[in-house]
N, CA, C and O atoms as a GROMACS GRO file, in nm:
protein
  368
    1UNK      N    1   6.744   9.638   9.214
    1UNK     CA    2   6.745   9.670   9.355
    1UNK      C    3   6.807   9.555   9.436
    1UNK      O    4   6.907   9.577   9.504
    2UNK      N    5   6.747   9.425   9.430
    2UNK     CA    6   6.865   9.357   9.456
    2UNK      C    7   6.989   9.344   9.468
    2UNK      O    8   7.046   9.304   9.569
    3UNK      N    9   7.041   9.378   9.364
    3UNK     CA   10   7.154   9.358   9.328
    3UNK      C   11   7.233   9.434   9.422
    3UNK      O   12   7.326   9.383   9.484
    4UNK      N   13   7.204   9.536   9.430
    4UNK     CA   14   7.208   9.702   9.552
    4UNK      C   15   7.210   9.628   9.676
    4UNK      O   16   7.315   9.657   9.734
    5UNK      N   17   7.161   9.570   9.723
    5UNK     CA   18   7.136   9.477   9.853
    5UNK      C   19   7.197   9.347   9.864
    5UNK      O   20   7.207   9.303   9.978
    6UNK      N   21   7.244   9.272   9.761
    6UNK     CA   22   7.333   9.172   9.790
    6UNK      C   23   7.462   9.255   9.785
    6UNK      O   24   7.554   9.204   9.850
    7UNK      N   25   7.488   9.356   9.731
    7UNK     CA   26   7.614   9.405   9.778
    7UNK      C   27   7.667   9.546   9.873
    7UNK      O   28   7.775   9.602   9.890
    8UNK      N   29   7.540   9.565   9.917
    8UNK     CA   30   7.542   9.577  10.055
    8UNK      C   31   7.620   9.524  10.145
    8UNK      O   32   7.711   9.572  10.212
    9UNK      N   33   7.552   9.366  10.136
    9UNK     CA   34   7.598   9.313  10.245
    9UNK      C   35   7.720   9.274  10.235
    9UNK      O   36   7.795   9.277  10.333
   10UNK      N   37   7.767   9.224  10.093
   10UNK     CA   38   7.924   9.226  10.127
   10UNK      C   39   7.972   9.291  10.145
   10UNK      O   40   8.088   9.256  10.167
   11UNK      N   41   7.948   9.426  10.156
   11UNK     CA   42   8.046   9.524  10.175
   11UNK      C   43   8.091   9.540  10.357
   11UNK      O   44   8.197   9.564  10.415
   12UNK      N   45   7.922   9.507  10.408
   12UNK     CA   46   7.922   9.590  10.515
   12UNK      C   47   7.932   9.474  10.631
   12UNK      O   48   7.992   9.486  10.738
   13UNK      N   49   7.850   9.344  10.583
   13UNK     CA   50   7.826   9.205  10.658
   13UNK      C   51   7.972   9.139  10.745
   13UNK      O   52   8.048   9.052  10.703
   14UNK      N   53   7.976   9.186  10.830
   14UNK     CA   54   8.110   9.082  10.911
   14UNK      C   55   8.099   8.936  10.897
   14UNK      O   56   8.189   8.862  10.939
   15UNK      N   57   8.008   8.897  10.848
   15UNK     CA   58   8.046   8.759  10.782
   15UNK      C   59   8.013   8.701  10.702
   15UNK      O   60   7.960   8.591  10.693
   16UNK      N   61   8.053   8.801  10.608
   16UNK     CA   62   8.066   8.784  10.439
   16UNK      C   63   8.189   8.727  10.435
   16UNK      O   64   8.270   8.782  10.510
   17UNK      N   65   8.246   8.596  10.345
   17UNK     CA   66   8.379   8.530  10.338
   17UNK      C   67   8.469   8.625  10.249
   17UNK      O   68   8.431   8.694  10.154
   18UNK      N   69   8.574   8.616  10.291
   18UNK     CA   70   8.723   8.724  10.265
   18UNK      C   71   8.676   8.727  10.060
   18UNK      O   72   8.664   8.824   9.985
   19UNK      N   73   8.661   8.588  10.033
   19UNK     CA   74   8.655   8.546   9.895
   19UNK      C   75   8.615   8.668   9.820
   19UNK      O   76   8.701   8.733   9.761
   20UNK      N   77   8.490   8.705   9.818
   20UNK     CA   78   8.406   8.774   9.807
   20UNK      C   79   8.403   8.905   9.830
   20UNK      O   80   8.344   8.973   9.746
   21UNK      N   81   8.451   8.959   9.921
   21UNK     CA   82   8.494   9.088   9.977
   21UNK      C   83   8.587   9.170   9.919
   21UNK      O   84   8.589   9.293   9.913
   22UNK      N   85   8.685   9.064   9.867
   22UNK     CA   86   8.835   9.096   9.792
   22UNK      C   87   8.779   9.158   9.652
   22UNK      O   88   8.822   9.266   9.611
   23UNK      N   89   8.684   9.083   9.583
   23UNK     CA   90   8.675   9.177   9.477
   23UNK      C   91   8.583   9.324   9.434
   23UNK      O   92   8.540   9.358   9.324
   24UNK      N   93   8.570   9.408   9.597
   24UNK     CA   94   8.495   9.517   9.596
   24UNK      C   95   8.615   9.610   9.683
   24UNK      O   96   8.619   9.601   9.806
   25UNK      N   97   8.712   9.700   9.607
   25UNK     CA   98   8.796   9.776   9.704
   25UNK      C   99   8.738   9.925   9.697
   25UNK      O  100   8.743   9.984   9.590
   26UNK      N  101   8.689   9.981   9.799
   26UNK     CA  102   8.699  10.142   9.838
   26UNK      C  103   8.801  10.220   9.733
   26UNK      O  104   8.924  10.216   9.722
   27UNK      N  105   8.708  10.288   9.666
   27UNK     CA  106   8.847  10.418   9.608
   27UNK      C  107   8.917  10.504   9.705
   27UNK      O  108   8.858  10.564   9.796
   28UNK      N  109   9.065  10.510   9.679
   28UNK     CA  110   9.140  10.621   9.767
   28UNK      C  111   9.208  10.701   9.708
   28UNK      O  112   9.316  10.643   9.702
   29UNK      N  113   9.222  10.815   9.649
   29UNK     CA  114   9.290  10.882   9.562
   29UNK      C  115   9.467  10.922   9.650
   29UNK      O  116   9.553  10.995   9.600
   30UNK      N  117   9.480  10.847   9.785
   30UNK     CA  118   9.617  10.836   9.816
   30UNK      C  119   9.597  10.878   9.956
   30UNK      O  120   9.482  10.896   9.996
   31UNK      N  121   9.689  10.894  10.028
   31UNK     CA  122   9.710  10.907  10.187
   31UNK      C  123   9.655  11.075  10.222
   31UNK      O  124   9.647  11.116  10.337
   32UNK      N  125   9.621  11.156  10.102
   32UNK     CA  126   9.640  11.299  10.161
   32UNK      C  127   9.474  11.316  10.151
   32UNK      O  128   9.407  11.363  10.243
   33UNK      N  129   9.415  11.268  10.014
   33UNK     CA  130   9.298  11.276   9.948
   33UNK      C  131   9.195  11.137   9.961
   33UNK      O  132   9.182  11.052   9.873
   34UNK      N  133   9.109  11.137  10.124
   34UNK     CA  134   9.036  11.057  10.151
   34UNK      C  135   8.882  11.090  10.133
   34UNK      O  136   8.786  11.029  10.179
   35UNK      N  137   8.886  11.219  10.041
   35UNK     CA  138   8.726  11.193   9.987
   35UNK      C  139   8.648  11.086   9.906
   35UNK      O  140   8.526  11.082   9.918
   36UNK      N  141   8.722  10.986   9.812
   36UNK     CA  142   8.626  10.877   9.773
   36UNK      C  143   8.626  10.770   9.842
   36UNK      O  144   8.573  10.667   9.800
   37UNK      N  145   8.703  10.779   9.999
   37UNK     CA  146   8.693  10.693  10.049
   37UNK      C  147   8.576  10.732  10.142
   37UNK      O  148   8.498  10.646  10.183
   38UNK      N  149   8.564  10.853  10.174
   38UNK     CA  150   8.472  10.908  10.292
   38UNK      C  151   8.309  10.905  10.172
   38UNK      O  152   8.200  10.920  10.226
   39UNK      N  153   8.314  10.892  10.066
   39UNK     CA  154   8.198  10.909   9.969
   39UNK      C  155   8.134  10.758   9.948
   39UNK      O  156   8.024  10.726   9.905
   40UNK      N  157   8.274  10.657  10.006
   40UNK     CA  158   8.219  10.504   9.994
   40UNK      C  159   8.222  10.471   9.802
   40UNK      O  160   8.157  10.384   9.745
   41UNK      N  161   8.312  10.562   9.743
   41UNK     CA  162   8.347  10.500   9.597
   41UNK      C  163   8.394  10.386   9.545
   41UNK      O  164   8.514  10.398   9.569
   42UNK      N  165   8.381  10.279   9.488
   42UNK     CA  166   8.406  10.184   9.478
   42UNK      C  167   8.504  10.161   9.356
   42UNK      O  168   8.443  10.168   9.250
   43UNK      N  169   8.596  10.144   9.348
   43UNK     CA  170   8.707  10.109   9.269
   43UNK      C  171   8.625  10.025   9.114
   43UNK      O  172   8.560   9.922   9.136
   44UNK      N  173   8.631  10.058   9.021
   44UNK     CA  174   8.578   9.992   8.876
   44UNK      C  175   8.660   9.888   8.840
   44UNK      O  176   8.748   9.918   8.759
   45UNK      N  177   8.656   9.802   8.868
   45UNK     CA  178   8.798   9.720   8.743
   45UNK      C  179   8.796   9.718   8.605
   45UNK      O  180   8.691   9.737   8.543
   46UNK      N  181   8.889   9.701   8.558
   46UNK     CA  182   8.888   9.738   8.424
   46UNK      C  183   8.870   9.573   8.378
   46UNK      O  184   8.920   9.470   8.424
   47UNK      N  185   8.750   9.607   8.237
   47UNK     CA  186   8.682   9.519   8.210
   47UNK      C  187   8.644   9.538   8.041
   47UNK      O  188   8.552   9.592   7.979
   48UNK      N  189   8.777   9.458   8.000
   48UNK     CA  190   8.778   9.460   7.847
   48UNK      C  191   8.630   9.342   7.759
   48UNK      O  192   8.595   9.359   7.642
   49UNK      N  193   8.584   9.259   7.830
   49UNK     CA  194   8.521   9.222   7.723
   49UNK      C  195   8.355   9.238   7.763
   49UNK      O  196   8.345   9.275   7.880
   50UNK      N  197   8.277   9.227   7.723
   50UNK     CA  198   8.105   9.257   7.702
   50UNK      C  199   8.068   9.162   7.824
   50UNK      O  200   8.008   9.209   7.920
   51UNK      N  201   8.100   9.043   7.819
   51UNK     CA  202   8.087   8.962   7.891
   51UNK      C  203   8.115   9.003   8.059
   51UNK      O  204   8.034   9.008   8.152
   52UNK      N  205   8.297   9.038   8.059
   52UNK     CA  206   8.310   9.090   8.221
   52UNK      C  207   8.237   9.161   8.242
   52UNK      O  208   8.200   9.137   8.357
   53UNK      N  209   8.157   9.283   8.185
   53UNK     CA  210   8.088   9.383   8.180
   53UNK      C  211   7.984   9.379   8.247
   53UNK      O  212   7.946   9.450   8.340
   54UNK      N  213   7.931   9.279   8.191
   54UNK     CA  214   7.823   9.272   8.260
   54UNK      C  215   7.807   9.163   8.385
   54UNK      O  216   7.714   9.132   8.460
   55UNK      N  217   7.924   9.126   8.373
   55UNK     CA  218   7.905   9.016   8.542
   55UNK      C  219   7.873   9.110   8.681
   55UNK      O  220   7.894   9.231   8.689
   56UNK      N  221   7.823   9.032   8.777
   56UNK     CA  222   7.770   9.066   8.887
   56UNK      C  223   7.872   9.188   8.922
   56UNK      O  224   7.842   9.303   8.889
   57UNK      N  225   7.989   9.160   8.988
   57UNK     CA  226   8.123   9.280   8.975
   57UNK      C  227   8.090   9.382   8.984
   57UNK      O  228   8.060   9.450   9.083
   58UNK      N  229   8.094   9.415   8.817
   58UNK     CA  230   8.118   9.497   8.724
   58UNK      C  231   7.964   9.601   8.758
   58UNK      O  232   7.975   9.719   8.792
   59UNK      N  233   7.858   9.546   8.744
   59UNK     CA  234   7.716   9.598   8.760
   59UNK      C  235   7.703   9.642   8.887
   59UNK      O  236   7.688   9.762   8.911
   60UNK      N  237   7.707   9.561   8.968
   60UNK     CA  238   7.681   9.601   9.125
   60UNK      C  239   7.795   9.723   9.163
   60UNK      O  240   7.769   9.794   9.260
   61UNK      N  241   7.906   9.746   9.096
   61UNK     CA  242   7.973   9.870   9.151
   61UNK      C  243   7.939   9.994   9.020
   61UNK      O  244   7.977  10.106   9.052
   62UNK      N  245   7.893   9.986   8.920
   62UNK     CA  246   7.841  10.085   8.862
   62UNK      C  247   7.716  10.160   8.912
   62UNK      O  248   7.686  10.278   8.889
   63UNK      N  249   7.655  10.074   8.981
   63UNK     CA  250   7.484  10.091   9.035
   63UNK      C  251   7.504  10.138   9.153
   63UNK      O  252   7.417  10.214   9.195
   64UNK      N  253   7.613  10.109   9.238
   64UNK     CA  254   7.636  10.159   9.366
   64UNK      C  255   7.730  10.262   9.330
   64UNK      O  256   7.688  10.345   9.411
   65UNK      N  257   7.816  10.317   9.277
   65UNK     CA  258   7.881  10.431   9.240
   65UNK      C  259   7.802  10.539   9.172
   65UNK      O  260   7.846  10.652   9.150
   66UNK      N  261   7.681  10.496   9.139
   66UNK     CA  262   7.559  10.644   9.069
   66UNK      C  263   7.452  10.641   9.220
   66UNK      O  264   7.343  10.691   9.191
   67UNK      N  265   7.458  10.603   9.339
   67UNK     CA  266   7.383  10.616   9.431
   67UNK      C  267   7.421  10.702   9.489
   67UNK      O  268   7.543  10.709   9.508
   68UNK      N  269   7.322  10.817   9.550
   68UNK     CA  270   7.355  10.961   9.618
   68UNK      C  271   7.427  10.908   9.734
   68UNK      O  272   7.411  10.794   9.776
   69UNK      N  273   7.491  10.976   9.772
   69UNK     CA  274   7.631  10.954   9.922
   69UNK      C  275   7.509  10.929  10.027
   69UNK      O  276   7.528  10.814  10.067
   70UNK      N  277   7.399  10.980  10.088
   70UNK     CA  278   7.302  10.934  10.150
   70UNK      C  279   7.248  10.776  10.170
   70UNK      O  280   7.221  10.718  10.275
   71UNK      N  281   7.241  10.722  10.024
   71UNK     CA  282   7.174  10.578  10.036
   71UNK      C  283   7.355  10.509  10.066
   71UNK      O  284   7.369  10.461  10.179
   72UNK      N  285   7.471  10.505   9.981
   72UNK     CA  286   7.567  10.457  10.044
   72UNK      C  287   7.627  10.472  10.207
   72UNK      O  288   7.704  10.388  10.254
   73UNK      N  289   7.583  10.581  10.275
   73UNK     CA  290   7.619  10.539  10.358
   73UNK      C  291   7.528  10.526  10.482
   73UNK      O  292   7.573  10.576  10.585
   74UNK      N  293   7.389  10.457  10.491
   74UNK     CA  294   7.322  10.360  10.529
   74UNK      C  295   7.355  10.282  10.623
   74UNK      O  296   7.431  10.197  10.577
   75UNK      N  297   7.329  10.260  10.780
   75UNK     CA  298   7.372  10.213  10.893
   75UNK      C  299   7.387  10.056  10.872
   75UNK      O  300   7.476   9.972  10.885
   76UNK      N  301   7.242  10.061  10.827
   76UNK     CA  302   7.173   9.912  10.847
   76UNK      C  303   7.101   9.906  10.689
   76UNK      O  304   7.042   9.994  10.627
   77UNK      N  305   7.136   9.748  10.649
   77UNK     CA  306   7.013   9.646  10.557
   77UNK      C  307   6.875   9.744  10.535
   77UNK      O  308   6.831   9.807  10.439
   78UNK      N  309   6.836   9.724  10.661
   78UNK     CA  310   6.708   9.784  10.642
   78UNK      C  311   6.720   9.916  10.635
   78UNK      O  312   6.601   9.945  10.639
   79UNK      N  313   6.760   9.987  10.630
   79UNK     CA  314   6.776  10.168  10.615
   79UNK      C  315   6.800  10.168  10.472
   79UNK      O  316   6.715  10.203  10.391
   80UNK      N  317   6.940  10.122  10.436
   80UNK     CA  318   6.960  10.111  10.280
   80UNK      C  319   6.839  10.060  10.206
   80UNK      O  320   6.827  10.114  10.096
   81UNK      N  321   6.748   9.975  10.235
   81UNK     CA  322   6.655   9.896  10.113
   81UNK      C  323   6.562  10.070  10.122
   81UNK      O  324   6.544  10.138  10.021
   82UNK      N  325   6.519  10.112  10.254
   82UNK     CA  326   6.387  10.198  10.259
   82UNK      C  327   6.426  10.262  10.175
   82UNK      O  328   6.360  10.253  10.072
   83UNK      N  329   6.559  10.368  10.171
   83UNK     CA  330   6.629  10.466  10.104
   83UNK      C  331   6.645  10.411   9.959
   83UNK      O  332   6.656  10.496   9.870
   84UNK      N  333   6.648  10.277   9.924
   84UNK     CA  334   6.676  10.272   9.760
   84UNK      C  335   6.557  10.237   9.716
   84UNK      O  336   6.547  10.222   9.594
   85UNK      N  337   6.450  10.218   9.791
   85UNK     CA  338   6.302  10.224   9.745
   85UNK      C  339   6.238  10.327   9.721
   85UNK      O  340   6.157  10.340   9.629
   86UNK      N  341   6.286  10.452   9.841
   86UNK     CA  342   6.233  10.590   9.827
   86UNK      C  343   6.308  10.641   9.688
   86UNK      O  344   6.249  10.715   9.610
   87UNK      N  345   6.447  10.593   9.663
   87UNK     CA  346   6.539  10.694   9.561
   87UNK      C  347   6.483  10.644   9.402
   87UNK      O  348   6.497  10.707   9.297
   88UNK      N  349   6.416  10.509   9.423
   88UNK     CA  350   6.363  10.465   9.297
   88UNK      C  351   6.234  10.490   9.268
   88UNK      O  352   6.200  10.499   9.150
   89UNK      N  353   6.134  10.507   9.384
   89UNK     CA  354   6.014  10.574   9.401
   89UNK      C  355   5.997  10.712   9.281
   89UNK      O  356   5.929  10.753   9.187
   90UNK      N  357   6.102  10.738   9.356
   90UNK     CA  358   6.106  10.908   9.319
   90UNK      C  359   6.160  10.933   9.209
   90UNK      O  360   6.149  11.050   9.171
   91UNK      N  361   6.216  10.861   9.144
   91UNK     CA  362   6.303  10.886   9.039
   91UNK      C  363   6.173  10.846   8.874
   91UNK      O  364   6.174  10.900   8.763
   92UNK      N  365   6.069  10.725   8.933
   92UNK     CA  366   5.979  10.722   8.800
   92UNK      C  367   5.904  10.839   8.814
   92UNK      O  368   5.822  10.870   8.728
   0.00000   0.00000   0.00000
């Protein structure tokens, strides 16, 4: 759940440093087809060894790409945590 919430904020935080930001891009399937951008999909990088795999990256956009379109698109910090507490609540 953390993890869900530190990248939150980079996504959404106006002052999160560029550094950081750069390696989380929005999916766009092109200029005509802006549904994974309107769904808040997050681009996967491709990640040949076990190791990239599991870096922060790699995890935090797999975990946020299986979250219902509801908890991604979340106003506020605090709306997103209630909603990924209720979605994990509910899910044991």
């Amino acid at each position: 759940m953390h993890i869900l919430q530190l990248l939150f904020n980079v996504l959404f935080n106006p002052k999160t440093p560029s550094y950081l930001k750069q390696n989380f891009m929005f999916l766009s399937g092109g200029s005509f087809d802006l549904r994974s951008l309107d769904n808040l999909i997050l681009e996967t990088p491709i990640h040949k060894t076990e190791f990239y795999h599991s870096s922060f990256t790699v995890q935090s956009i797999l975990l946020w790409n299986s979250l219902p379109i509801d908890i991604r698109r979340a106003q506020s910090l605090n709306l997103f945590k209630k909603l990924l507490l209720d979605h994990f609540l509910s899910a044991s």
